[in-house]
N, C-alpha and C positions, 0 to 999 in steps of 0.2 A: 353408421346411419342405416338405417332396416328401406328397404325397395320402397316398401307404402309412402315415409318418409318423403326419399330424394322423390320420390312421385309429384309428391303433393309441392317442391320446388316449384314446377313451374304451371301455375291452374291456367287456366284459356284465358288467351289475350292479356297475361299476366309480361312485365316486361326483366322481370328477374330470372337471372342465370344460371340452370340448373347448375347443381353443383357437382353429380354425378354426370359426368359425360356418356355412359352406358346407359344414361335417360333416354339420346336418342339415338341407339341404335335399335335397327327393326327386329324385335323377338318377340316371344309372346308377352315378355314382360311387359312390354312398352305397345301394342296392340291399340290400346285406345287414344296414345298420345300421335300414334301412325294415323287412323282415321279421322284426329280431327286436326294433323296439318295439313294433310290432303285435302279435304271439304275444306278448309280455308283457302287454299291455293284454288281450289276448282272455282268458288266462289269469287276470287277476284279476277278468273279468267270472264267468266259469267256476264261482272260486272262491264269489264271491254267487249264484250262481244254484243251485248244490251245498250250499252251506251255511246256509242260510235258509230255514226253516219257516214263514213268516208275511210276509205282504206285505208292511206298513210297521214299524220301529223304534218305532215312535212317539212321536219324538225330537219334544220342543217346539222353537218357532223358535227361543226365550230362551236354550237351552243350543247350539242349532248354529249361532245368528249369532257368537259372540266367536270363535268357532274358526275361520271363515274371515276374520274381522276383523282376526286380528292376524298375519296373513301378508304380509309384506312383499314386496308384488312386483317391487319391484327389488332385492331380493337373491334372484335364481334357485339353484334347485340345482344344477342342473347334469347331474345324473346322471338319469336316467330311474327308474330304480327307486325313488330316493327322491323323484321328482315322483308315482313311480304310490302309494308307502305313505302320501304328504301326501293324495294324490286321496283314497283308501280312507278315511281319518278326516273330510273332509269334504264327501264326497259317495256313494262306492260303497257303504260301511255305511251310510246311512239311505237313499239312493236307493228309490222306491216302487217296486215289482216289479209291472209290472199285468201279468205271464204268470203273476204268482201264483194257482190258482184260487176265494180270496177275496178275491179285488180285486175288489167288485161294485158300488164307486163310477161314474167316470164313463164317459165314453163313448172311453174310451182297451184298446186291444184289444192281446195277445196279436200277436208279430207272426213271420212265417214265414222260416225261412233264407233263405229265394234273393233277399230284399229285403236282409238284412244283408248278404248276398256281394255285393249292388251297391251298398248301401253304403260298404261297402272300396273297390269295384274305383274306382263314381264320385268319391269324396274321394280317391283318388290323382291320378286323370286330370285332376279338378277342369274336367269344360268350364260353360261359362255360355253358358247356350242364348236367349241373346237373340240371337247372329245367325249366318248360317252360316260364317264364317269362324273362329270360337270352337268350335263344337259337330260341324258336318259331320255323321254319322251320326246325334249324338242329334237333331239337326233332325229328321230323319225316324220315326228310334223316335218321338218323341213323338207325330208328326204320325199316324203309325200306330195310335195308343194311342186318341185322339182320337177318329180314325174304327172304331175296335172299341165305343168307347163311346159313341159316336152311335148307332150301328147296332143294337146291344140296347137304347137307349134309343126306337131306331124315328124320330128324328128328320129323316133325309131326305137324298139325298144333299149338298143346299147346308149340310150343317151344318158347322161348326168350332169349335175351341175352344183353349185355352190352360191349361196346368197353372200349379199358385196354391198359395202358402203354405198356402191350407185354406179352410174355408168362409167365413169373413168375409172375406178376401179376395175369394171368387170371391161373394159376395152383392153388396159393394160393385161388382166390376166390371157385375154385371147389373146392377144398378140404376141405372149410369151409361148403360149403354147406353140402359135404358129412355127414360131422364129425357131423355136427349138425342133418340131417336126421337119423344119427346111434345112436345119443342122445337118440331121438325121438321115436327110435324104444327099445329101454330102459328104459325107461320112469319107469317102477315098481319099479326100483332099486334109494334110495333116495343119494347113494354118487354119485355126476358129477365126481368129482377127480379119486375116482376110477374107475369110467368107462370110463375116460379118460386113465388113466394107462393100461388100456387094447386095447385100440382103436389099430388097425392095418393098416395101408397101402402097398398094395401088389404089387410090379412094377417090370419090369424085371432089370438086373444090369447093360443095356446099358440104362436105363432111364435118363431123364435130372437132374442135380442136385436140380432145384431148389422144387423137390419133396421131400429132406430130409429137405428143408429149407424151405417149408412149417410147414410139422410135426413141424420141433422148433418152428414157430410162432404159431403153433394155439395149441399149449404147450403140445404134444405128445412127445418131444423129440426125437433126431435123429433115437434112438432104435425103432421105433415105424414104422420105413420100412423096409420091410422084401424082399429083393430079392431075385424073382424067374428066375432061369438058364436059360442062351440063346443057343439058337445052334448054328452051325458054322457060320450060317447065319447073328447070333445077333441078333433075335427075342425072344420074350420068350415062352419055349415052355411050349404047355398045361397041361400036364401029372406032368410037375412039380409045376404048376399054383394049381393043383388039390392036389399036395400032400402038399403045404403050407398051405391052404383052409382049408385041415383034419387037420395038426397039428396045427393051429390056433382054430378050434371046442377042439380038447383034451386036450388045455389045457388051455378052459375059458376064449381066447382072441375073442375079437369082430373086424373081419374083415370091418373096417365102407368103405373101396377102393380098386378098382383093377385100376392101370392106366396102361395102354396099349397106346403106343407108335406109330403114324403112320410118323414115318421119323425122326428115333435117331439122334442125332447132329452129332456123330461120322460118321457114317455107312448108315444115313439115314434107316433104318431097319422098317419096318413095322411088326411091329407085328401080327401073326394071330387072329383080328379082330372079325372073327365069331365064333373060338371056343371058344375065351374068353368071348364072349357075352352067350354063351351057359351055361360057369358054374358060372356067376356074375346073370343070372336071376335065375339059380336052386339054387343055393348059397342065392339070395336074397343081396347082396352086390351092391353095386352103382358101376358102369361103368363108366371112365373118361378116355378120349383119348384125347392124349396130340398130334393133329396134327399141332403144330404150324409149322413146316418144311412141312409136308404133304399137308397142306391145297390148293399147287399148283396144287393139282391133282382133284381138282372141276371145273376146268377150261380145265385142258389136256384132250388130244384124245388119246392118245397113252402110258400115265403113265400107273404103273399097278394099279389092284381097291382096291377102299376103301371101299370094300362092306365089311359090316358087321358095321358102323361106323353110321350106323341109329341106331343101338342099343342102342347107349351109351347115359346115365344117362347127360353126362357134353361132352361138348368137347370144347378144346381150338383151334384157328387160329390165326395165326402170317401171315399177310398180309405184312408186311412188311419183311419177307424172301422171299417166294415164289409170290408173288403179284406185286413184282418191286416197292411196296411206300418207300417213307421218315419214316424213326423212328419218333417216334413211329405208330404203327399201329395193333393193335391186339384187338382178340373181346372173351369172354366165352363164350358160348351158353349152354340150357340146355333143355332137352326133355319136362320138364315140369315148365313154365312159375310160379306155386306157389312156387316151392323151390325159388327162389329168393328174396322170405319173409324173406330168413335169412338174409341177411345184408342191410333188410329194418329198417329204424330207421326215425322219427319224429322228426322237430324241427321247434317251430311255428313262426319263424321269416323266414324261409326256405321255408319246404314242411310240411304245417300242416296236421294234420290226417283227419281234415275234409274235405279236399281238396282230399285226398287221390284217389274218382273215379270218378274225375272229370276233374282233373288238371294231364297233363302227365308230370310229373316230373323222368326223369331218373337217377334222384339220388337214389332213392328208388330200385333201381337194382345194385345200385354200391358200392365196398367199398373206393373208391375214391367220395369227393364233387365237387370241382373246378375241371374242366374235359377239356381239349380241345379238337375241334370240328375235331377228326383227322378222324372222318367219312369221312370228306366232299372230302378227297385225294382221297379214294375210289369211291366215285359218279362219280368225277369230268374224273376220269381215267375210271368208264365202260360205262358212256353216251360218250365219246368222241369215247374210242378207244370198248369196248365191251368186253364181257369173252373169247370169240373166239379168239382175237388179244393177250390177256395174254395168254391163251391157248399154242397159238405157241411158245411165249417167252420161257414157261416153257418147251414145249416139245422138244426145243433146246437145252436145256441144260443138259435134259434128256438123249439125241440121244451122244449130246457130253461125257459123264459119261459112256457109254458102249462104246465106241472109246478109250476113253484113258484107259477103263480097258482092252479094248480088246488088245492095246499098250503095258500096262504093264505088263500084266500076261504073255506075252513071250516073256519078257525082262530079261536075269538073274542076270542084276544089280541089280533086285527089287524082291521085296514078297509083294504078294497084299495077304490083311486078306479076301475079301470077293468080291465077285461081286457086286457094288451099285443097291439097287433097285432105287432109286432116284439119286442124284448129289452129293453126295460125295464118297470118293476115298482114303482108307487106305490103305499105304502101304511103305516101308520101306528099304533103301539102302543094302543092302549087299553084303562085298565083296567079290571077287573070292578068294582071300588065305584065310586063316581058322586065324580068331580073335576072341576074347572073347566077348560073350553078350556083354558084360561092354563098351569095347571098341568099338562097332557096335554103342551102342546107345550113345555115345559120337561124334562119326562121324553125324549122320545124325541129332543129335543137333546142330552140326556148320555147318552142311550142312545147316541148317536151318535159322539159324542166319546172315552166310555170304551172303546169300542170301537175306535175308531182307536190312541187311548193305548196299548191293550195289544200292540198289535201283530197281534192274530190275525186280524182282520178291518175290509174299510174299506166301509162303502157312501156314499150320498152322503145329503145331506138339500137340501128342496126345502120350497116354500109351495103349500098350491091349497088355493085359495078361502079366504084368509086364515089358515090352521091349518099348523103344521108338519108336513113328514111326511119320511119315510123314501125313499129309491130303490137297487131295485137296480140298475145296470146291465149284462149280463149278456153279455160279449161273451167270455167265453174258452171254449172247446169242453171242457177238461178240467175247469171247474167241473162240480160233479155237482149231484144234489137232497138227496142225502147233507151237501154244504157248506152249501149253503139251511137247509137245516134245524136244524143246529147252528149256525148264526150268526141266525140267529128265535129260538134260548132263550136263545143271548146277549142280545139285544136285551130280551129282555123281564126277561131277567135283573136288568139294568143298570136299565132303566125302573122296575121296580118298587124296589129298591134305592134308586133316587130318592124314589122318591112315600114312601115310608117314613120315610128319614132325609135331604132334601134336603140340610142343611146339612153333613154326613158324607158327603157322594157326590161329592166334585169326584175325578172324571179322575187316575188315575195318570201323569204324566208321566213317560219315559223320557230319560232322558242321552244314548242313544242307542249 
């Protein structure tokens, strides 16, 4: 059968199966049959994004697990269109819209064109930037990207770094580094195992999880993080930074981390930055800030600062929270460009050693090989729009986060834990007769839930200090204080409606 032929297989919106499988794959042959399943896929995103009032369906799992359960995937359709109307029923209709402006769950943001035009353009080209003979150009965007993000970070010219699935990635990578520079600095001592058993990581108790879940993979075990006390504020304070420090010396443990925190998931909380930089150099301990939330503030005019955030040894960015990209997006960076020796490794069908200062292979910085080119979101988004135009973004959302705390903290339906220094927003239903903890945090559970149920609004819920509570997270610029507002009488709506009739309040589930 001649190309034109199998071509003509399958004409638009036709439900017959080509016969040539090399129909779709992307060459120049197939060029036009590429552009219109794309403009068909765009076009049913289009139609969710037009047609939808409310962020989530609020389809329970119970009703959309059998509907992709019972899809037989070796019997394909064949046709695109009715692979796009199967998509539609078990994914595009209840798909969570977080550019919706009551999406004030989690820390998943609103994301800007010129990231999905690279989206496209890099899933066509599909390079994998682990070495240069795969990637060529994106080798160097990235490496570009890197040094723009060093350099607002203030980190120096020997810095470097590698882009990462996201922050637990790029947490685990710092911390291997660390571990291994604390090795290193041990070196006299011939057991590893035992001076693994002693290894420390020092982080305040608002830190992110996946810093105990490092410790387990680079075989410290979870005991092996030691939290230092936050203040009301939810930062961690010094004095206590200092007195874990000492009892780590007294008792023959090796502090190999201090991770300091610029923008807690919870609380957004920054940590004090430059005091902690003060006892990690007197200390002699490695610095690791984990601003994958914070890192919107390289870009803001009006956040507050991340001074002191040059200091640090490692630091992680999560560009795809405060940055407005597509997932994944995140990079580790680190003050000196030779620690990255440690998760260099050789393999001579790959990145040979003798190639090693010649050939820019960015595998040799990464613990990840096969790497997608998610730099290119980032280029694509500051050549068009600039740091100035994210800037604003962020400092919207900022502006919006002391509005609705300024809202709630004299509101007596609610208890706010703390003023945001960034975009998120804890705090907690309570009502006016006098009920039990128990029964509080039972209400603003289903406060919680009924609220997802209905579809109109999703926030997220959280524990401090042993009580359930509420979170906004407040990352889209077209949420107003107009949405705040009406989605807080929701809430207390629903809460009270509990506390009243508990056994009559369960959650309207939606089919979806």
């Amino acid at each position: 059968m001649s190309f034109l032929a199998s071509q003509a297989e399958e004409p638009s919106g036709s439900s017959v199966r080509p016969a040539d499988p090399q129909t779709q794959l992307l060459d120049e042959r197939n060029t036009a049959h590429y552009r219109d399943s794309v403009l068909r896929g765009v076009e049913r995103v289009v139609a969710e994004l037009t047609g939808r009032d409310r962020p989530t369906t609020g389809v329970a799992p119970e009703l959309l697990e059998p509907q992709v359960r019972r899809i037989d995937l070796d019997d394909p359709l064949g046709s695109t269109d009715e692979a796009l109307e199967e998509l539609e029923r078990v994914y595009l209709r209840d798909a969570v819209h977080f550019h919706h402006p009551r999406y004030l769950a989690h820390l998943n943001c609103p994301v800007v064109i010129p990231a999905l035009l690279a989206e496209a353009i890099g899933s066509a080209i599909n390079s994998s930037l682990d070495t240069w003979d795969q990637s060529a150009g994106g080798t160097f965007i990235e490496r570009q990207l890197i040094d723009w993000t060093a350099g607002r970070l203030g980190l120096g010219e020997r810095a470097d770094g590698i882009f990462t699935s996201g922050g637990t990635q790029s947490n685990l990578q710092a911390l291997l580094i660390a571990r291994e520079q604390a090795l290193a600095g041990q070196a006299t001592s011939p057991e590893t195992g035992w001076q693994l058993s002693r290894m420390r990581i020092l982080t305040a108790t608002d830190s992110h999880f996946s810093i105990v879940k490092a410790a387990k993979l680079l075989g410290l075990g979870s005991e092996a993080v030691v939290p230092v006390a936050c203040d009301q504020r939810r930062r961690m304070i010094p004095s206590e930074l200092d007195r874990e420090l000492e009892r780590c010396r007294q008792q023959g443990l090796i502090p190999m981390a201090v991770v300091a925190t610029a923008g807690t998931t919870d609380f957004g909380s920054i940590d004090p930055l430059p005091e902690i930089a003060e006892r990690c150099a007197a200390a002699g301990v490695w610095m690791h800030v984990d601003a994958a939330y914070g890192c919107g503030l390289l870009v803001s005019e009006r956040g507050p600062s991340l001074s002191g955030i040059e200091h640090a040894d490692s630091v992680v960015v999560d560009y795809h929270k405060s940055f407005f990209q597509p997932v994944s997006s995140s990079a580790v960076l680190v003050r000196d460009h030779t620690t990255l020796r440690h998760v260099t490794y050789h393999a001579d069908y790959l990145n040979p050693e003798h190639h090693a200062d010649s050939v820019p292979n960015q595998v040799d910085k990464s613990i990840q090989t096969t790497r997608r080119f998610d730099a290119l979101k980032l280029w694509l988004t500051l050549r068009i729009m600039g740091p100035e135009q994210l800037g604003r973004l962020f400092d919207g959302v900022l502006d919006l986060a002391q509005q609705a705390w300024g809202m709630l903290s004299v509101d007596p339906r609610f208890e706010v834990v703390t003023r945001p220094e960034l975009s998120a927003l804890v705090f907690r239903y309570v009502p006016s007769e006098q009920v039990s903890p128990e029964l509080c945090d039972r209400a603003n559970m289903h406060a919680r839930q009924a609220l997802y149920s209905s579809g109109v609004a999703a926030v997220a819920e959280t524990v401090v200090d042993g009580r359930t509570h509420l979170k906004f997270t407040l990352l889209n610029p077209r949420t107003t204080l107009n949405d705040i507002a009406e989605v807080n009488e929701l809430i207390a709506e629903h809460a009270e409606r509990y506390l009243k009739e508990p056994d009559q309040a369960a959650p309207h589930r939606h089919a979806g």
